[in-house]
C-alpha positions in Angstrom: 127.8 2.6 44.1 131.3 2.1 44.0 133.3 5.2 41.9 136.3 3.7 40.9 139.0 6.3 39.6 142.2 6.6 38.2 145.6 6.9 40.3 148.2 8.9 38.9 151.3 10.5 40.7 150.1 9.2 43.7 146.6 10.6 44.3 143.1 8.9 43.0 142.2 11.2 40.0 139.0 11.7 38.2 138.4 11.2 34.7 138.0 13.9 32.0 136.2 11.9 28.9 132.6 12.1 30.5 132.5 8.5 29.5 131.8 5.8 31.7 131.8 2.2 32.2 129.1 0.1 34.7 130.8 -2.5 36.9 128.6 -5.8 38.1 128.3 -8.2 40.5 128.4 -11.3 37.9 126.7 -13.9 40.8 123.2 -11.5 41.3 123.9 -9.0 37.9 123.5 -6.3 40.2 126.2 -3.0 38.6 127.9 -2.2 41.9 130.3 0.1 40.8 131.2 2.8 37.8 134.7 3.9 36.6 135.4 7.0 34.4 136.6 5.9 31.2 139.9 7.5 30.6 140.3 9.9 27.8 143.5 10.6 26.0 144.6 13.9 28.2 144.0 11.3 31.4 146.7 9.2 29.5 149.2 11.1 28.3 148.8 12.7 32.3 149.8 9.2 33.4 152.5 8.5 31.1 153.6 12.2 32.1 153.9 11.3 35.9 156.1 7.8 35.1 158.3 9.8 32.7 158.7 12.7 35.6 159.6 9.8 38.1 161.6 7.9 36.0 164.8 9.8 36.4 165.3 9.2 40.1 163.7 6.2 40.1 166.5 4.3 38.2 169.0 6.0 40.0 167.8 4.8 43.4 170.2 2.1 44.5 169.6 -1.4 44.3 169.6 -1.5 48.1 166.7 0.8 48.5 164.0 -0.5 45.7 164.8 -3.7 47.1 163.5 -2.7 50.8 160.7 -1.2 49.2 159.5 -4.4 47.3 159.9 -6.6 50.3 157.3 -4.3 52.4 154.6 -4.6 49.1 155.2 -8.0 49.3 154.3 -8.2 52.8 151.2 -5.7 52.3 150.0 -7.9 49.4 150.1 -10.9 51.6 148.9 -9.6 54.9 145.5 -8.0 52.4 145.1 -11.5 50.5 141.7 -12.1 51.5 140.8 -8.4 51.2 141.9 -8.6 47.2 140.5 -11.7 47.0 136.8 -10.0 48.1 137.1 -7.9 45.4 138.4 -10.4 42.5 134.9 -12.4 43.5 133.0 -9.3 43.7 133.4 -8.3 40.2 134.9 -11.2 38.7 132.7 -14.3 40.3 135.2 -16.9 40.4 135.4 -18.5 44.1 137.2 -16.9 46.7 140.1 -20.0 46.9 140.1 -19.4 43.3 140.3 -16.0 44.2 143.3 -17.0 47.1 145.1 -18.9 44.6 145.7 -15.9 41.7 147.2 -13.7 44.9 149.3 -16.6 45.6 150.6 -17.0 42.1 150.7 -13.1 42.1 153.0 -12.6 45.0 155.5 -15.6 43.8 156.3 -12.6 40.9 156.9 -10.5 43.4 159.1 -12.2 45.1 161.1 -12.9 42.1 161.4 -9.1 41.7 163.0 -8.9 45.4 165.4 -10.4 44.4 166.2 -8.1 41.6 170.0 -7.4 43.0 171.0 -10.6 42.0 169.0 -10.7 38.4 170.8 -7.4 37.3 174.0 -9.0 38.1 175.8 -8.9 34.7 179.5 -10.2 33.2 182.7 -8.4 33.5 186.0 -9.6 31.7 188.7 -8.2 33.0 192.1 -7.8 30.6 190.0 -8.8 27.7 193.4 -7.3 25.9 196.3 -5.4 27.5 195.1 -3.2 30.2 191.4 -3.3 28.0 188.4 -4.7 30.0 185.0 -5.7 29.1 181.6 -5.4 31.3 177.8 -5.8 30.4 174.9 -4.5 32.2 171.3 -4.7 31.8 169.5 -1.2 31.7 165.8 -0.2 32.3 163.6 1.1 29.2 161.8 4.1 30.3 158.6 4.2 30.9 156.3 0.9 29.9 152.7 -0.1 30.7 150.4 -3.3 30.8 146.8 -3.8 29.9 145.8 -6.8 31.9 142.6 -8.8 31.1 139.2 -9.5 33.2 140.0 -13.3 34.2 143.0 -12.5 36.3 142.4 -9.0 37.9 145.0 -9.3 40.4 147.6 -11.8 39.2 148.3 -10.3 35.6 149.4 -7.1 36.7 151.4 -9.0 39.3 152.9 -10.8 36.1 154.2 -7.0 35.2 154.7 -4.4 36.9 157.1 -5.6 39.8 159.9 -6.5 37.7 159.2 -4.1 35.3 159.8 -1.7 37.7 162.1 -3.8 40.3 164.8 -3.5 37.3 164.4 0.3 37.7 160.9 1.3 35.1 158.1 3.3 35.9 155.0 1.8 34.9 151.1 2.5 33.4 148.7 0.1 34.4 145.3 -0.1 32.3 143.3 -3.0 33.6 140.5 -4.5 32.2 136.8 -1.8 32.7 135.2 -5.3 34.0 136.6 -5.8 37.3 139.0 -3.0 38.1 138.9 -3.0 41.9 141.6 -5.4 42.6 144.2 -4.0 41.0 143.5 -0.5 42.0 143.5 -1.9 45.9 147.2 -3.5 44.8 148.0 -0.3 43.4 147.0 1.5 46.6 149.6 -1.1 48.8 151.9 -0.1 46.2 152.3 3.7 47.4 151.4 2.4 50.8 154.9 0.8 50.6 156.6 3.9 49.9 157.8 4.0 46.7 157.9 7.2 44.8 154.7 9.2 43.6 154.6 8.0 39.8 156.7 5.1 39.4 153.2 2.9 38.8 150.0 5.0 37.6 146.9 3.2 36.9 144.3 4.6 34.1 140.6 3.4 33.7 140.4 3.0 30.0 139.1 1.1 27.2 140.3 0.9 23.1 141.1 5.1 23.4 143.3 4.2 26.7 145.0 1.3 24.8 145.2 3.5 21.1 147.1 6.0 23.2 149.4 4.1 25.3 150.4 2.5 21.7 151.3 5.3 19.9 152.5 7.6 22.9 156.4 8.5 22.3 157.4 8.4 26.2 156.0 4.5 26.2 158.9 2.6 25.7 157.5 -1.1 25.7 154.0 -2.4 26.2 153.1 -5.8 27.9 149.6 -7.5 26.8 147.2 -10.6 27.9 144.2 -10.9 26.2 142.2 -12.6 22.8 144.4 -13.7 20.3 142.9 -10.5 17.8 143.8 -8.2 20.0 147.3 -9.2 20.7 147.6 -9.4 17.4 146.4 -5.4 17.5 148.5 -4.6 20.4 151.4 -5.9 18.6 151.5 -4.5 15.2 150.4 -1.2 16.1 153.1 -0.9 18.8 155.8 -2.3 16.8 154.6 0.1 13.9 155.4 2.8 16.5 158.7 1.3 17.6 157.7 -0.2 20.9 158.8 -3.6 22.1 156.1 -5.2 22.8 154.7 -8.8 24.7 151.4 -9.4 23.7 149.9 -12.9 25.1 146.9 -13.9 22.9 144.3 -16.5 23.2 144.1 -20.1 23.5 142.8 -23.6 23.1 144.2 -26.6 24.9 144.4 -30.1 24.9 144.7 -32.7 27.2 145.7 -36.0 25.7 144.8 -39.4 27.1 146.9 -42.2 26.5 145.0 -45.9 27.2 147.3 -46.8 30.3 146.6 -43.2 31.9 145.1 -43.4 35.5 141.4 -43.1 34.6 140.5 -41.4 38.2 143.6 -39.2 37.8 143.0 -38.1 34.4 138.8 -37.7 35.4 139.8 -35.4 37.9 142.2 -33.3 36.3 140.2 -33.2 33.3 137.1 -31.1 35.6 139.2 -29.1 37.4 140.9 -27.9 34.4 138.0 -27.2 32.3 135.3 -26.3 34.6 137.4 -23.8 37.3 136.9 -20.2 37.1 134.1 -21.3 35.1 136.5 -21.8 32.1 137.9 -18.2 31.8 141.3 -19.1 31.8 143.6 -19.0 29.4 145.1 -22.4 30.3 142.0 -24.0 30.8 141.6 -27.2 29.3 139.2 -27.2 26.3 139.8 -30.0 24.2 140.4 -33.7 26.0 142.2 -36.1 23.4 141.3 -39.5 24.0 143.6 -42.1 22.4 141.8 -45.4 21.7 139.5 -47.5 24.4 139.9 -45.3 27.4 137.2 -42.6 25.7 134.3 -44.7 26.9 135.2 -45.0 30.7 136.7 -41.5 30.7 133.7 -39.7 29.6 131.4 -41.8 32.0 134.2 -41.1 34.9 134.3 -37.0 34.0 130.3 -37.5 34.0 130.4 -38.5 37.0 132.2 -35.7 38.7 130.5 -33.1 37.0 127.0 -33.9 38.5 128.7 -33.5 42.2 130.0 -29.9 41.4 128.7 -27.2 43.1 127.8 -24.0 41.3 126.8 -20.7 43.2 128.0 -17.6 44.5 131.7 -17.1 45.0 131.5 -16.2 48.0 129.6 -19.1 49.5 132.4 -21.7 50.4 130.0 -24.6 48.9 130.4 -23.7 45.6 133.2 -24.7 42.9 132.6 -22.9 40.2 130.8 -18.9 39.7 129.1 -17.4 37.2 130.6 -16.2 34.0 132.4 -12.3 33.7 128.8 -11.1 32.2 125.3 -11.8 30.5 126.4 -11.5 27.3 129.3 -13.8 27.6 127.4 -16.0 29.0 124.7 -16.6 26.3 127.9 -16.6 23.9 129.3 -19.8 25.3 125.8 -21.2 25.8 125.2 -20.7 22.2 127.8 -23.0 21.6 126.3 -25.9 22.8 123.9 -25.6 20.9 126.0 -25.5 17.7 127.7 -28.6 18.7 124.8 -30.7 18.8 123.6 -28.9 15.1 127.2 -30.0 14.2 126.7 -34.0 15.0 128.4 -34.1 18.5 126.9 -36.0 21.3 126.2 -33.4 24.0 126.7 -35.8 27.1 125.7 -32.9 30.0 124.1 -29.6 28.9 124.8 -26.5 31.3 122.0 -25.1 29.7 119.4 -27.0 31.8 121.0 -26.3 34.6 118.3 -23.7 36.5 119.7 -20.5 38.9 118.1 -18.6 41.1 118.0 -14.6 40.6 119.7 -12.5 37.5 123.4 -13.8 38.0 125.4 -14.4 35.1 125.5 -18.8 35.5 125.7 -20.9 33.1 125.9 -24.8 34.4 129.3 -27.1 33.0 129.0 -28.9 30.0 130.8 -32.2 28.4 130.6 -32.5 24.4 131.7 -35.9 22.8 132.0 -37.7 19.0 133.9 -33.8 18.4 135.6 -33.0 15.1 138.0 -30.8 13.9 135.7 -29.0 11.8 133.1 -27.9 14.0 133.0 -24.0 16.0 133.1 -25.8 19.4 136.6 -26.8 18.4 138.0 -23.9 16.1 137.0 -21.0 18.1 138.2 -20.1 21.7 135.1 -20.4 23.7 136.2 -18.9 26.9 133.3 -21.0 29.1 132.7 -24.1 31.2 132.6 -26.1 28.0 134.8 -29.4 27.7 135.1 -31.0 23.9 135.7 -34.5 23.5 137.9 -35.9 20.7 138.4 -39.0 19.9 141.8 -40.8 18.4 143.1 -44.1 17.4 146.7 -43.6 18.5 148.9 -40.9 19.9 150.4 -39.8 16.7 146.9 -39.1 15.4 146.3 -37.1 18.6 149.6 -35.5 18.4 149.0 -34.3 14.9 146.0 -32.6 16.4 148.0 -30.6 18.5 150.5 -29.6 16.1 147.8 -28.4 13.6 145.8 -26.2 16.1 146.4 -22.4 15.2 147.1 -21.9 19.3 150.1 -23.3 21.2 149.5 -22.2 24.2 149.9 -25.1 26.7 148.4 -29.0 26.2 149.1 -31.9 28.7 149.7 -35.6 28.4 148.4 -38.5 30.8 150.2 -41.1 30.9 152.5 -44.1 32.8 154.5 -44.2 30.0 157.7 -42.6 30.6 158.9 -42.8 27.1 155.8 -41.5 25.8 155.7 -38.4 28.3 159.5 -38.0 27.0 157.7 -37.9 23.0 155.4 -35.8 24.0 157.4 -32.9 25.5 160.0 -32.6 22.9 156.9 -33.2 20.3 153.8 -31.0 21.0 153.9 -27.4 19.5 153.1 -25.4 22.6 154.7 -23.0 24.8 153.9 -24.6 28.4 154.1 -28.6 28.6 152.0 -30.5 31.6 152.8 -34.3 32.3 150.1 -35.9 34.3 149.5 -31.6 34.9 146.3 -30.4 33.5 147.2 -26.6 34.1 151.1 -26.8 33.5 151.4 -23.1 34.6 155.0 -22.1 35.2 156.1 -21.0 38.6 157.2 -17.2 39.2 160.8 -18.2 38.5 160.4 -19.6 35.2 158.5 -17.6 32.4 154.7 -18.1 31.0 154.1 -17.9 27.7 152.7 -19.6 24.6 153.8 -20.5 20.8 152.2 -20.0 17.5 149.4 -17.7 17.6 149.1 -17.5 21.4 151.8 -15.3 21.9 153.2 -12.2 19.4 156.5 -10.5 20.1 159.8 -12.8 21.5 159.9 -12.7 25.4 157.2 -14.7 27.3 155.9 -13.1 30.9 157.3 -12.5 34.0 160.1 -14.9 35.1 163.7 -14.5 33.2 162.5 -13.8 30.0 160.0 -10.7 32.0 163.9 -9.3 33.4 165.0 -9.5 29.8 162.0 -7.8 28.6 162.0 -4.9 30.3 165.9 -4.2 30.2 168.0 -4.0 27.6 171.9 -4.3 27.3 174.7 -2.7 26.9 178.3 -3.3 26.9 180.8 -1.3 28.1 184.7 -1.4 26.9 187.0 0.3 29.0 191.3 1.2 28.6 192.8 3.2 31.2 196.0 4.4 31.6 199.3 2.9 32.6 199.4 4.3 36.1 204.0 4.2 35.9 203.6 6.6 32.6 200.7 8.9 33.8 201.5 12.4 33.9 198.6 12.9 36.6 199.8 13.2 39.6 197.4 10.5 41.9 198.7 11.7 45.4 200.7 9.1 46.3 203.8 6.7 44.7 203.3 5.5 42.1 205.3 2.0 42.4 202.9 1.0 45.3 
């Protein structure tokens, strides 16, 4: 059994709530691991080390936390596979699933080396006579994340190293689920040698996150999770004067356009909905198809998903793992089920799909003849489950988009230029693909949603993360004339 504890000012620490929290193995439902669940003296002894740390910590020179962020970049690269063991482990999803959130993890780590040049701020010199003018960016205090189950490794890496590159001292509180990961990443953290306490991680649940929210020394509070919890997350912090980021839920669609590359758009469309078994935020849930090219389209998709290969994570045949656990599993089966109550055509049931052993599987499934009205569309289903929606023409699919409650990201496919162009200036979402299922920004833009997909006004990592976590000030300055100073400067004054 694996005892996984918190780490606060540098040393793994026990829990004091006598609470705990069981940990599976999602591919054989096996618990493989227990975590104390953090009470709210383990809290405030967290947010107590980053506020001790802090001090020093944004005083160290650019120089020096710049050094120290390249050598955790190289520790989090040369340990890729190591993390990626444990996000299978307890997560499920395959290990180059697995691969692919460190990679998009350390790309926000290298955005934070580079922190010297985003600190860089304006100065105007003689702004009036002998008055100049300078702005800098300055770091908050102490802030913290609470980072979902579905990316245990890469949503902290969203956070906490420019939150702390641009001079912050961080509380981590990942999800109970899966916490291994990120305490390993934590671990490379010190092993880099920054100072005992800049980052602290806490095991925790809703007493860890209650606390964090209303602690005074908790300057701002970064979130990814359901859409009813950000919602949480936000107003309660805000009502306690935090900034906060809190990243809600999502559904997505992919529209189809008649001219769109059927074998392009197929494959997309499977990959999209169907990896990581659907636990992604911007996975593709709802596929729009715009006129004739529903018929072949669903046949094509068909098609592919009778060739996919579900199993263990760590077996390299499979594509897709089980779901995060047995609950949520029987949750997004029970969907299917309402679907077909509801009218829809279910064209492949994941439900008759048969798995060997007590793992938490649940085989893909592709629902056509969808309408607006029915719970497979409405509600966030968080599963391998694609909904099929049928349009006559783009504006009607369009419209779809725009009315959707979520705006997180969507997608177009398409050889039309002009309609691509329509369609990004158009659609009401945060993140736009073009012939891009997954239209997931890279670590030097920002990630982040519209509508109710995303509560508070700076979307994650990226820019808008720098921005986030600093805030600015601007500094006016008049000195005097040197020829009618009275202070003697040591040496002539006409030089």
């Amino acid at each position: 059994m694996n005892h996984i504890e918190h780490f606060i000012d540098g040393t793994s620490t026990g829990a004091t709530s006598g609470r705990t929290s069981a940990v599976y193995d999602p591919a054989t439902g096996e618990q493989t691991g227990e975590l104390g669940l953090a009470s709210v003296d383990d809290v405030d002894l967290a947010v107590a080390s980053a506020r001790a740390a802090f001090d020093g910590w944004r005083d160290m020179s650019i120089a020096r936390r710049t050094k120290l962020m390249f050598k955790f970049r190289e520790l989090v690269d040369a340990n890729t596979d190591e993390i990626a063991r444990r996000i299978t482990a307890e997560h499920g999803k395959v290990l180059d699933d697995a691969r692919g959130e460190v990679a998009r993890g350390l790309e926000n780590i290298e955005y934070a080396c580079g922190l010297a040049e985003l600190l860089k701020a304006g100065y105007s010199s003689q702004a009036s006579t002998g008055v100049d003018v300078y702005s800098v960016r300055e770091p908050l205090g102490v802030v913290a994340g609470i980072t979902p189950f579905n990316f245990p490794a890469m949503v902290p890496l969203w956070m906490f190293p420019n939150a702390i590159a641009t001079g912050n001292t961080f509380v981590l509180k990942p999800s109970e689920r899966d916490p291994s990961a990120p305490r390993f990443i934590v671990e490379l953290f010190h092993e880099a040698g920054f100072p005992e306490g800049v980052l602290n991680f806490v095991n925790g649940d809703k007493v860890a996150v209650d606390r964090l929210l209303e602690h005074p020394d908790v300057k701002a509070l970064s979130f990814v999770g359901s859409t009813p919890i950000a919602k949480y997350v936000y107003e309660t912090g805000a009502h306690h004067g935090k900034r906060v980021q809190a990243l809600g839920g999502a559904k997505n669609h992919m529209l189809v356009l008649p001219d769109a590359d059927i074998d392009l758009a197929a494959d997309a469309a499977v990959s999209a909905a169907y990896g990581s078994a659907g636990e992604r935020c911007m996975a593709i849930s709802v596929l729009v198809a715009v006129g004739p090219i529903a018929d072949p389209l669903v046949d094509a998709i068909k098609v592919r998903m009778e060739k996919l290969t579900i199993g263990p994570g760590t077996d390299p045949a499979s594509e897709m793992g089980p779901l995060i656990t047995r609950e949520h599993r029987d949750r997004v089966a029970n969907y299917i089920g309402a679907g077909a109550d509801a009218g829809a055509k279910v064209v492949v049931d994941g439900r008759d799909m048969e798995f060997d052993g007590d793992g938490f599987f649940l085989g893909t499934s592709l629902i056509d003849h969808v309408t607006t009205d029915m719970s497979v569309y409405t509600d966030e289903i968080f599963g391998p489950v694609l909904s099929v929606v049928r349009t006559d023409s783009y504006d009607e699919g369009v419209q779809l988009i725009r009315d959707c409650p979520w705006g997180n990201g969507t997608a177009i496919f398409t050889r039309d230029g002009g309609a691509a162009r329509r369609f990004q200036a158009e659609a009401d979402a945060g993140m736009v693909g073009i012939n891009v299922p997954v239209p997931v920004p890279v670590g030097y833009h920002s990630f982040g949603g519209w509508k109710d997909s995303l509560f508070g006004d700076n979307h994650m990592y990226g820019p808008e993360g720098v921005q986030f976590y600093t805030r600015g000030k601007v500094v006016t300055s008049r000195w005097p004339d040197p020829a009618t100073s009275t202070v003697d400067l040591g040496f002539p004054q006409n030089d």
